[in-house]
KEMAR-262513 format. One record per atom (N, C-alpha, C): residue in one letter; chain; atom name; y, z, x. Coordinates in nm, 4 decimals. Layout:
<pts>
@residuo A&cadena A&atomo CA&north Y&up Z&east X $
...
</pts>
This chain:
<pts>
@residuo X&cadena A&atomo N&north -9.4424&up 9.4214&east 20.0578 $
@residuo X&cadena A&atomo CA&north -9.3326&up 9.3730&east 20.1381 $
@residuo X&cadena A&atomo C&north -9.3656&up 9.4027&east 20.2840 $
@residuo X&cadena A&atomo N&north -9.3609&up 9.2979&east 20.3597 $
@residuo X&cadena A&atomo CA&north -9.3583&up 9.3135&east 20.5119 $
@residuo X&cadena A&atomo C&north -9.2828&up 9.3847&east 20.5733 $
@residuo X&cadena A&atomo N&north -9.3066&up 9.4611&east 20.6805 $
@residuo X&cadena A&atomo CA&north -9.2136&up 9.5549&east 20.7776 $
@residuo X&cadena A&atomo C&north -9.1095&up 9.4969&east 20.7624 $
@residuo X&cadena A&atomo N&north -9.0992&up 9.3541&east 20.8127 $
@residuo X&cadena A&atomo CA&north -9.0150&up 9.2866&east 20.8265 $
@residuo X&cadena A&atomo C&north -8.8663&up 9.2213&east 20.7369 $
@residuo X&cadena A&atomo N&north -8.9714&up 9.1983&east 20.6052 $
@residuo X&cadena A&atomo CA&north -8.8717&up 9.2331&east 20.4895 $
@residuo X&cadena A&atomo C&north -8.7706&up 9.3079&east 20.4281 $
@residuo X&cadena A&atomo N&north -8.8826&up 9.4511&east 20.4968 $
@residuo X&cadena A&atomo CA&north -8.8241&up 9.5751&east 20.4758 $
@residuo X&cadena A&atomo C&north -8.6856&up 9.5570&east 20.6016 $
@residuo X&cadena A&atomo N&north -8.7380&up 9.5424&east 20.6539 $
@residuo X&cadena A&atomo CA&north -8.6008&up 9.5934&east 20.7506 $
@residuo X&cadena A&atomo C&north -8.5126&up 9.4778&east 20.7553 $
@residuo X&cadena A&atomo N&north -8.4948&up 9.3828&east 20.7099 $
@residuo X&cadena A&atomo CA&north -8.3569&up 9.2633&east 20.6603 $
@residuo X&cadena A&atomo C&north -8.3197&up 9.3754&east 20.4937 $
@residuo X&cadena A&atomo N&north -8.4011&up 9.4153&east 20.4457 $
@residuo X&cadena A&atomo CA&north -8.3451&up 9.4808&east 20.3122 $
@residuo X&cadena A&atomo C&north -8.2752&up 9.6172&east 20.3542 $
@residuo X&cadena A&atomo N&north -8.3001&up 9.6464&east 20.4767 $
@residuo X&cadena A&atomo CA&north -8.2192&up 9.8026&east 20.5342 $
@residuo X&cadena A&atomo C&north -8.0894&up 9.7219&east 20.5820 $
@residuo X&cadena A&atomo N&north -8.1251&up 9.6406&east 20.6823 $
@residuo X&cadena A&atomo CA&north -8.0105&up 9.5519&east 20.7039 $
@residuo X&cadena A&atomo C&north -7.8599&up 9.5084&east 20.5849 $
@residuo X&cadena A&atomo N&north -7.9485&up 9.4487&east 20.5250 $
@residuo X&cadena A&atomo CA&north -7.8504&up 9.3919&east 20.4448 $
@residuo X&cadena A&atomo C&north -7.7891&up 9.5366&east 20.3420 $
@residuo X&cadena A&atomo N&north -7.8799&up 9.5943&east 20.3111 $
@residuo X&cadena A&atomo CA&north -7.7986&up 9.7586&east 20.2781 $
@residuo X&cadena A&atomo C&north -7.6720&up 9.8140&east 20.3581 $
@residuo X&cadena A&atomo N&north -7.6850&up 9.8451&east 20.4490 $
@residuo X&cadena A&atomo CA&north -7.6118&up 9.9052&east 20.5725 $
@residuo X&cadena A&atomo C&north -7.5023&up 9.8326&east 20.5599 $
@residuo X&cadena A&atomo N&north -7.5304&up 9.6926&east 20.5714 $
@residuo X&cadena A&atomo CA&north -7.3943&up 9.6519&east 20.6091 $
@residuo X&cadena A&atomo C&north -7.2966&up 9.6111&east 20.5237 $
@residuo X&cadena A&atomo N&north -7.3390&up 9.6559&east 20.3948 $
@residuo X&cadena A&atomo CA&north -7.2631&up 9.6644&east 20.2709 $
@residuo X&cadena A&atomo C&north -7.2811&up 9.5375&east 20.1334 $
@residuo X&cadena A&atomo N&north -7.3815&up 9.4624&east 20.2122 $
@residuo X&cadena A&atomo CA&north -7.3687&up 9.3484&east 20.1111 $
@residuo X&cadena A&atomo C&north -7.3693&up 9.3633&east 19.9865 $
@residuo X&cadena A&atomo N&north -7.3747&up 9.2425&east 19.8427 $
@residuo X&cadena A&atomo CA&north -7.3219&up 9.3141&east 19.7175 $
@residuo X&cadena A&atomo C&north -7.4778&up 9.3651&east 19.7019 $
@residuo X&cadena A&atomo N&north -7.5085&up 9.4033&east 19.5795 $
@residuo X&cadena A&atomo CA&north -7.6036&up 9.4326&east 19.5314 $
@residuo X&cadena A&atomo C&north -7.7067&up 9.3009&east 19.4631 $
@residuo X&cadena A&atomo N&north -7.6612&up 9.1966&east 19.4160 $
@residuo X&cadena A&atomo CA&north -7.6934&up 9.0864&east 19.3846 $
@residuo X&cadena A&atomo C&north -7.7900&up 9.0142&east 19.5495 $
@residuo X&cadena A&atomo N&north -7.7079&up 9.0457&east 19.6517 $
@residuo X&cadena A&atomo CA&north -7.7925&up 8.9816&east 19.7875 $
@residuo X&cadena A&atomo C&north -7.8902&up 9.0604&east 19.7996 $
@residuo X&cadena A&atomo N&north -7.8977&up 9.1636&east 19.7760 $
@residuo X&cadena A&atomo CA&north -7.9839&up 9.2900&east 19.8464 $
@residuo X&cadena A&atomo C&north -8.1244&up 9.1955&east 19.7331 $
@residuo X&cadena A&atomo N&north -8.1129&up 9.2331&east 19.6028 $
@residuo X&cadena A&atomo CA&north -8.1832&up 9.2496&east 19.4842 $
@residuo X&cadena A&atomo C&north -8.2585&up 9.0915&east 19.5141 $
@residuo X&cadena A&atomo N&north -8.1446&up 8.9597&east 19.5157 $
@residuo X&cadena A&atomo CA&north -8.2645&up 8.8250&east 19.5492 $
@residuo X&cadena A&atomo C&north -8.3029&up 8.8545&east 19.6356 $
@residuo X&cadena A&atomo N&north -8.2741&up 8.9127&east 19.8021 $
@residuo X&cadena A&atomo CA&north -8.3620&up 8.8779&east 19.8886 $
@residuo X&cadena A&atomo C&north -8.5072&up 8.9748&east 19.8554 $
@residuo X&cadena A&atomo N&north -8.5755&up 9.1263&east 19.7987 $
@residuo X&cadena A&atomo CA&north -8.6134&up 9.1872&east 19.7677 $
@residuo X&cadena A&atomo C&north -8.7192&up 9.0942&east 19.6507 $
@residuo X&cadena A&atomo N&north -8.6460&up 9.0451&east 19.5347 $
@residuo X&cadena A&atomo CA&north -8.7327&up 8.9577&east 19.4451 $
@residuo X&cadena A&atomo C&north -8.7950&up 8.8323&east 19.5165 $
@residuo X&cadena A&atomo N&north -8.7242&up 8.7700&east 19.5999 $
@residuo X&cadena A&atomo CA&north -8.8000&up 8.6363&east 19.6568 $
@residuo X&cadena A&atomo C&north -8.9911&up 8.6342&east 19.6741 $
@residuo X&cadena A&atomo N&north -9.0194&up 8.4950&east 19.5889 $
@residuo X&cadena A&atomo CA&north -9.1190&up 8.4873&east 19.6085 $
@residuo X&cadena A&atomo C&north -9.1885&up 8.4143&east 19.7366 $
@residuo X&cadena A&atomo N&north -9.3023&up 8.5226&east 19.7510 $
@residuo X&cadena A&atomo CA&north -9.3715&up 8.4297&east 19.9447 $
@residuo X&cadena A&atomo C&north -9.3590&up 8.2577&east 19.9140 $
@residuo X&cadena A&atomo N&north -9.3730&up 8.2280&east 20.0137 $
@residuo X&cadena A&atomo CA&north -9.3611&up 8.0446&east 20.0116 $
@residuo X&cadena A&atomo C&north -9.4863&up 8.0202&east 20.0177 $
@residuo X&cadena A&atomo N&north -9.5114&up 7.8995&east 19.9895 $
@residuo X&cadena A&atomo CA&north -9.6249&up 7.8510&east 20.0068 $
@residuo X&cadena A&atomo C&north -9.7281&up 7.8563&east 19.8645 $
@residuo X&cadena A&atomo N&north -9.8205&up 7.7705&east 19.8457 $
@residuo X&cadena A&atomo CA&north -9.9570&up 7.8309&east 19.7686 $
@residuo X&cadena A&atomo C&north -10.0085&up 7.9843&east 19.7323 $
@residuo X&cadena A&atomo N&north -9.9705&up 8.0452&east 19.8194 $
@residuo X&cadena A&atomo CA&north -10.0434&up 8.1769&east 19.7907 $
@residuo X&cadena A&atomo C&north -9.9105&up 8.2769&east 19.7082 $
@residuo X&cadena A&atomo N&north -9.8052&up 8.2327&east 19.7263 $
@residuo X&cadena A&atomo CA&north -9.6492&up 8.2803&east 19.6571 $
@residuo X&cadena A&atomo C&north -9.6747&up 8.1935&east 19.5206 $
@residuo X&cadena A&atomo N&north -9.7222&up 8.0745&east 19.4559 $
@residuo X&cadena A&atomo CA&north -9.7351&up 8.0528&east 19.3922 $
@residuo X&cadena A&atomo C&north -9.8426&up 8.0562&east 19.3158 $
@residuo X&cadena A&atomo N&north -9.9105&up 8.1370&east 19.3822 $
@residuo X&cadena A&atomo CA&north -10.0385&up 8.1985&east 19.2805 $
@residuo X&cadena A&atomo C&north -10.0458&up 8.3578&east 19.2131 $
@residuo X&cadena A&atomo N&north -9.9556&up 8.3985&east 19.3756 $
@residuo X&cadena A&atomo CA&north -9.9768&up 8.5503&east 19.3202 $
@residuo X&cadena A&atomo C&north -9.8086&up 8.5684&east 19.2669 $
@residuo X&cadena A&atomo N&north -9.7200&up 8.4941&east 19.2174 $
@residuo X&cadena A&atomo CA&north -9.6270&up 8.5311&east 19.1447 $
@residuo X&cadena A&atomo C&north -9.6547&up 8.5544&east 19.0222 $
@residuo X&cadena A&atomo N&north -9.5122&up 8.6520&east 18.9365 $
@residuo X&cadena A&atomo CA&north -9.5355&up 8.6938&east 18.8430 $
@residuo X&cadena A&atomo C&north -9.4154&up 8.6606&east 18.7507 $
@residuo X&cadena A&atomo N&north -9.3123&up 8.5500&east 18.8036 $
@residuo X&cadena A&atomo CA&north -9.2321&up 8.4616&east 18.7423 $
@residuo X&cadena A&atomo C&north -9.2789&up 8.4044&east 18.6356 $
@residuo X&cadena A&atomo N&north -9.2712&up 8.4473&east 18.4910 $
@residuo X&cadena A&atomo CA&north -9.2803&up 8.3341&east 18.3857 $
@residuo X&cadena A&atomo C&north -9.2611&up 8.1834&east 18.3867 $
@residuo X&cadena A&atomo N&north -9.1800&up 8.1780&east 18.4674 $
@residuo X&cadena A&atomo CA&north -9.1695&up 8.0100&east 18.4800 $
@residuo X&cadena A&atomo C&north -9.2670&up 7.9618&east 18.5324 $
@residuo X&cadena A&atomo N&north -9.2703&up 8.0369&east 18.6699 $
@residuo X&cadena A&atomo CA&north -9.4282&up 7.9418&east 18.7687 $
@residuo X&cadena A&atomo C&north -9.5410&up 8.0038&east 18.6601 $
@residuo X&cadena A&atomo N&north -9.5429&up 8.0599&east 18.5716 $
@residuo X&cadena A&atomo CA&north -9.6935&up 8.0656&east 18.4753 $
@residuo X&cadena A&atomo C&north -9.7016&up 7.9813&east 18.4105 $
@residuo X&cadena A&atomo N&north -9.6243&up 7.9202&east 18.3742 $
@residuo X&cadena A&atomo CA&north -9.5567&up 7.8072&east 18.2645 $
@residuo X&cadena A&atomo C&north -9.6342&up 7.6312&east 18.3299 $
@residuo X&cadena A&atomo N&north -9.5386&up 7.6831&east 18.4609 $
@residuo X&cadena A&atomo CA&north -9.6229&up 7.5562&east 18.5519 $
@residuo X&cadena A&atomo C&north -9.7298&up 7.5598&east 18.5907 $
@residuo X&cadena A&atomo N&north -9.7763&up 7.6971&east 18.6048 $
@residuo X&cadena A&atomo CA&north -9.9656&up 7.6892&east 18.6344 $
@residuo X&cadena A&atomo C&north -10.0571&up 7.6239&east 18.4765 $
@residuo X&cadena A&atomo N&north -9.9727&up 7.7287&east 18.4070 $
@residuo X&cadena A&atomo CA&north -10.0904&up 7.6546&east 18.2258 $
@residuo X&cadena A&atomo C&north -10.0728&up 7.4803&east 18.2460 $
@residuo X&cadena A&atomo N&north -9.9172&up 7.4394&east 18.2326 $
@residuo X&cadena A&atomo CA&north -9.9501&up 7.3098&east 18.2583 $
@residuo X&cadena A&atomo C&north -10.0276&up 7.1784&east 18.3632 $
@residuo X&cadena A&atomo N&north -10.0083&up 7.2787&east 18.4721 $
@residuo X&cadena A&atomo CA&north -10.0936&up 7.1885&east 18.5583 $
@residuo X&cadena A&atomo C&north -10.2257&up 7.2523&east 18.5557 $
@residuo X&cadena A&atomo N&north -10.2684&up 7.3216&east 18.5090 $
@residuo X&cadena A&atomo CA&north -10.4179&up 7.3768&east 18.4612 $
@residuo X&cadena A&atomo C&north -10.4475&up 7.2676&east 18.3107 $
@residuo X&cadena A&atomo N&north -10.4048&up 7.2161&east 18.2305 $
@residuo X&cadena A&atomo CA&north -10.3664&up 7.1275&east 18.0941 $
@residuo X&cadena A&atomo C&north -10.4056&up 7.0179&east 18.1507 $
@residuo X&cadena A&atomo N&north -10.3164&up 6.9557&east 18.2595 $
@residuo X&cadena A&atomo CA&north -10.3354&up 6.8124&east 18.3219 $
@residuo X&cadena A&atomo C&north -10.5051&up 6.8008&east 18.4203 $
@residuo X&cadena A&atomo N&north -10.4892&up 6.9309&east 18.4373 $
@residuo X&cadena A&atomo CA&north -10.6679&up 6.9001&east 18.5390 $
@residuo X&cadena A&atomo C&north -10.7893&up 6.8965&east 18.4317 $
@residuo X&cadena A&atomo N&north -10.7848&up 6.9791&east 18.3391 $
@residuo X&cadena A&atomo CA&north -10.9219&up 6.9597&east 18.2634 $
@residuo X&cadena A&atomo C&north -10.8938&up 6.8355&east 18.1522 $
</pts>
């Protein structure tokens, strides 16, 4: 997690939000290609086997 992450997750602590905001923003996966490679979401594995299926 980025400094930066970190400190919207102190943020959003502090200022009381529920626990549900704290917890998605904390789980969110990076954007982009490289969030969808190095996730560990069952679903996006689901979509890598299949589009790994459709290329070979």
């Amino acid at each position: 997690m980025a400094v930066a992450d970190y400190d919207r997750s102190l943020e959003l602590e502090q200022s009381g939000a529920p626990a549900r905001d704290r917890l998605t923003h904390i789980w969110e996966g990076e954007p982009g290609l490289k969030g969808w490679l190095s996730t560990v979401d069952h679903k996006e594995y689901g979509k890598r086997y299949i589009a790994t299926a459709f290329l070979f």
